[in-house]
MARKEKE-664047 format. One record per residue (C-alpha): residue in three letters; x, y, z; residue number from 1. Coordinates in steps of 0.1 Angstrom, whole numbers, plus 5000, padded with zeros to 4 digits. Example, Ala and Ser with C-alpha at 12.3 -4.5 7.8 and 13.67 -1.06 7.14 Angstrom:
<rs>
resn: ALA&xx: 5123&yy: 4955&zz: 5078&resi: 1 $
resn: SER&xx: 5137&yy: 4989&zz: 5071&resi: 2 $
</rs>
This chain:
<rs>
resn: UNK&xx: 5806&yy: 0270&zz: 5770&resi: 1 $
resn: UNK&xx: 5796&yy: 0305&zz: 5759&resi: 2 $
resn: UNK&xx: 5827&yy: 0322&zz: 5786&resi: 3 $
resn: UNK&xx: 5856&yy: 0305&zz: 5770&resi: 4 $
resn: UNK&xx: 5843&yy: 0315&zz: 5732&resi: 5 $
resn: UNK&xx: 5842&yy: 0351&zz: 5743&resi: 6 $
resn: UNK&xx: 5873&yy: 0350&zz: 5755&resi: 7 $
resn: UNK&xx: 5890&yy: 0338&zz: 5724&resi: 8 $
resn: UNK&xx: 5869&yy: 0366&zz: 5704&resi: 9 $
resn: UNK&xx: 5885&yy: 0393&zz: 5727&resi: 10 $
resn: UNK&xx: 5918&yy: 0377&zz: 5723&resi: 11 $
resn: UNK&xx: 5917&yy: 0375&zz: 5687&resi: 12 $
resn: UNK&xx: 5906&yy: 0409&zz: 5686&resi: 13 $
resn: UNK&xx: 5932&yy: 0423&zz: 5707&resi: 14 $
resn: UNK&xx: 5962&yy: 0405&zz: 5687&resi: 15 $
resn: UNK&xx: 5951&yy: 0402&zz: 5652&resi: 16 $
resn: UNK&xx: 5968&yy: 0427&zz: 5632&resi: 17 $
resn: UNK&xx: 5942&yy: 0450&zz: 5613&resi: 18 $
resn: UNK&xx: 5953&yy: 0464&zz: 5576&resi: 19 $
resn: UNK&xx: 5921&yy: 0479&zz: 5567&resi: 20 $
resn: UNK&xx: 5896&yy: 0503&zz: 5586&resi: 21 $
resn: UNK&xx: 5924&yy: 0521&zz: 5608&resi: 22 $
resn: UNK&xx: 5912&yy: 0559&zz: 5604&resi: 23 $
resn: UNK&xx: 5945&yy: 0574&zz: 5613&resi: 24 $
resn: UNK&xx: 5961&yy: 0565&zz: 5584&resi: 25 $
resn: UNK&xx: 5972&yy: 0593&zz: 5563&resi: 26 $
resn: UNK&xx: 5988&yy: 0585&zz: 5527&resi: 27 $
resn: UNK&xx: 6023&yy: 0597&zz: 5522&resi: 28 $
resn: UNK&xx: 6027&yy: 0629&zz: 5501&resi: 29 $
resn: UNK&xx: 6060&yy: 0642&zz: 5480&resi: 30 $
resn: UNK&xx: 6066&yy: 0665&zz: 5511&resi: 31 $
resn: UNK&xx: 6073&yy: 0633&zz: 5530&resi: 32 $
resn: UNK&xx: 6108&yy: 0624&zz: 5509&resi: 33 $
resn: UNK&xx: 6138&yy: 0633&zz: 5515&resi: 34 $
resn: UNK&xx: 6155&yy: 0667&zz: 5498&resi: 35 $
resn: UNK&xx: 6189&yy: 0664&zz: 5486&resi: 36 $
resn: UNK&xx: 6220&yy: 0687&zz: 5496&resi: 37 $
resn: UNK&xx: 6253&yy: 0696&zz: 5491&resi: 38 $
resn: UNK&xx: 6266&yy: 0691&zz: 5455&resi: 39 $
resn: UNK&xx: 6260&yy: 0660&zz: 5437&resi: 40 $
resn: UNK&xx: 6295&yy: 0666&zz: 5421&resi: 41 $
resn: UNK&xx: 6314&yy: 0666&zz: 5451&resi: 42 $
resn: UNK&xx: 6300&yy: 0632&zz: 5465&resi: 43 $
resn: UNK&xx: 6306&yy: 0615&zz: 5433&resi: 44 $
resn: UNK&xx: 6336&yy: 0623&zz: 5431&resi: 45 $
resn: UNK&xx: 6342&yy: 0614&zz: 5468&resi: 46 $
resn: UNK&xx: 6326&yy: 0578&zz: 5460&resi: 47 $
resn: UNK&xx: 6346&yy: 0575&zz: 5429&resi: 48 $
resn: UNK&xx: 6377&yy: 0582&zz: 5448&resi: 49 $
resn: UNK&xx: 6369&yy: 0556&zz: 5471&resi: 50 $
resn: UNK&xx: 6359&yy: 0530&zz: 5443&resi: 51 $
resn: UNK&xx: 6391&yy: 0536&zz: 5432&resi: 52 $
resn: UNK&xx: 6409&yy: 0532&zz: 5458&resi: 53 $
resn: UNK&xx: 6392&yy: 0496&zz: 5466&resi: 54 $
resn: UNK&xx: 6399&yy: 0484&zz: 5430&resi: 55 $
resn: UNK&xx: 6438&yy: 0490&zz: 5429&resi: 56 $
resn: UNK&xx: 6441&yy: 0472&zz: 5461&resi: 57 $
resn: UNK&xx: 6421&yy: 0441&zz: 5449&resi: 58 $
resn: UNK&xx: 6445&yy: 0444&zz: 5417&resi: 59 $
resn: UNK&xx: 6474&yy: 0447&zz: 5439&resi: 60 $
resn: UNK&xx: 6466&yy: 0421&zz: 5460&resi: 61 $
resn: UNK&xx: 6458&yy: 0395&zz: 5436&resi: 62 $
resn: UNK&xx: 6491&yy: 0403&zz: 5416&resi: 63 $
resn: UNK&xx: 6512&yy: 0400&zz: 5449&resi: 64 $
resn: UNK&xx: 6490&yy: 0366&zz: 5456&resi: 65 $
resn: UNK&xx: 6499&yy: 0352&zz: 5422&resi: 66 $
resn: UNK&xx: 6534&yy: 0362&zz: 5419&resi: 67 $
resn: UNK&xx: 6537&yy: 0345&zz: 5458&resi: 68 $
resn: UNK&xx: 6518&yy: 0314&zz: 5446&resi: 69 $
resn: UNK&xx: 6540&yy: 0313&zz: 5413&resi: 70 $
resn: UNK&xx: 6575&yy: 0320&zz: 5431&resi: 71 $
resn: UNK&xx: 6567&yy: 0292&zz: 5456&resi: 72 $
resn: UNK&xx: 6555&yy: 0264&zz: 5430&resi: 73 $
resn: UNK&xx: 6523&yy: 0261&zz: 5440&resi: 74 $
resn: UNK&xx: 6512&yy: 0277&zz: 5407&resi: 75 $
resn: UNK&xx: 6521&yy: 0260&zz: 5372&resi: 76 $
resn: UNK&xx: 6504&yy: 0281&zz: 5339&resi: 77 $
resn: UNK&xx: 6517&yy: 0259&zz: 5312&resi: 78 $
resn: UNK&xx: 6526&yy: 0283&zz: 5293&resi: 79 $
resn: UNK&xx: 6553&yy: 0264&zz: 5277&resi: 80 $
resn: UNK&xx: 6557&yy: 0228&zz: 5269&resi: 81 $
resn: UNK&xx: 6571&yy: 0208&zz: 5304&resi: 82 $
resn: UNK&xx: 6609&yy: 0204&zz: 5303&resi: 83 $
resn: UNK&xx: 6621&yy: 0170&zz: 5292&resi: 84 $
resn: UNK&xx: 6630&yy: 0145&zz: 5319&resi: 85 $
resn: UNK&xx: 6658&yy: 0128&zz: 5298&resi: 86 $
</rs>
């Protein structure tokens, strides 16, 4: 009976994860981060650029989709009373 609980105890050992008592751990320092180049200025602006760029195409595209949906019918705003059937 003694074998098969020794075995577990080994197995356990061997696949439990430990998070305390490792002696190799070392705590990170500042000199671990990363150090920024190139000019802040010039990436911003690159990003911005780009921002840009994605916003007038969502604006373009949702004016062309509403002008298609409106020009086909499938759109009604009621912006005006509806004309009279008489």
């Amino acid at each position: 009976m003694a074998l098969p609980r020794v075995f577990a105890s080994r197995l356990m050992q061997q696949t439990v994860r430990r998070y305390h008592g490792g002696h190799d751990f070392k705590p990170p320092s500042m000199d671990e981060l990363p150090v920024p180049r190139g000019s802040w200025q010039a990436k911003y602006s690159a990003d911005q650029r780009r921002y840009n760029a994605i916003l007038a195409f969502g604006i373009a595209f949702s004016v062309f989709s509403f002008s298609l949906a409106k020009g086909s019918g499938l759109l009604y705003f009621n912006y005006a009373p509806p004309k009279s059937l008489d």
